[in-house]
Structures are given as C-alpha cells and as structure tokens.
C-alpha positions, 0 to 999 in steps of 0.5 A: 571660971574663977579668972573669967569673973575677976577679969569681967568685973575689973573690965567693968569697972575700968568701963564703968570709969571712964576716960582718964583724959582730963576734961577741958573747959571751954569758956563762952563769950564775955557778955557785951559791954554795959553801953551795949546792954543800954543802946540794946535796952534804950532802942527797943524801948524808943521802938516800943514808944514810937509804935505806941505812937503810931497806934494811936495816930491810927498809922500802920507798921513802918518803923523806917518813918522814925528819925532814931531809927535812921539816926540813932542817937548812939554812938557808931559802934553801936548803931546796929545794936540800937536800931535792931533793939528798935526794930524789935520793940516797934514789931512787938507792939503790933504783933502783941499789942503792946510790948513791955518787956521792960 
C-alpha cells in the first residue's frame, strides 16, 4: 500500500512538472519602418480632411475624386500604405461623423 502511494505521488508530481523540452521564443514581425508609420498617419489624416471637405460642400462619399488619393505624394513603396490610410480616414468621417483618431 505503502509502494502504491509513493509511486502515485511521484507520478503526480512529475505531472504536475511538465515537459522537460525547453521552451522557444518565437518573435513576431518588426514594426514598420517610421516612413511608413508617417504615410499611414499623413493618408488617413489627408483622407479625414478631404471628406470634411466634401461634408461641407454637401457632396457624397467618393474618395476616388481626390488627386492624393490618385497620386499620393508618398514615395511608390509606400503608396499602397498612403492611400489605404486615406481611404480609412475618408469613410470614418461619414460613418462617424468626424474621424479624430489623431
């Protein structure tokens, strides 16, 4: 009887102990470069301005009619950045009615 609960106890505790396979880090992705941390931030803050704009003109939704939108003035690796940003800060002024996420 005595065998049984110190062979129990010591199956338990190695359970308790876990794996002794030793454990790996797996960092994520490095954050974005800073120029592309700017375009993100200048796009959805040029799209916020130019749906302002275009609220009060009384015109509806097309964030296609802006030219920074067309052309961003961001270099080309970062173009799809800038205009994704604008796009996002265009359609949070008429979703919310404002958009200061600044």
């Amino acid at each position: 009887m005595k065998r049984v609960f110190v062979v129990s106890l010591m199956m338990g505790l190695i359970a308790l102990a876990g794996c002794g396979h030793p454990a790996y880090y797996a960092p994520g992705p490095p954050p974005p470069p800073p120029a592309y941390q700017h375009a993100r931030h200048e796009g959805f803050h040029d799209g916020v301005m130019a749906a302002r704009r275009d609220r009060a003109r009384g015109m509806g939704p097309d964030v296609d009619r802006h030219p920074w939108f067309r052309r961003p003035p961001v270099p080309p690796p970062l173009m799809g950045a800038y205009r994704k940003a604008f796009q996002n800060g265009y359609r949070s002024v008429y979703r919310n009615g404002e958009g200061d996420r600044d």
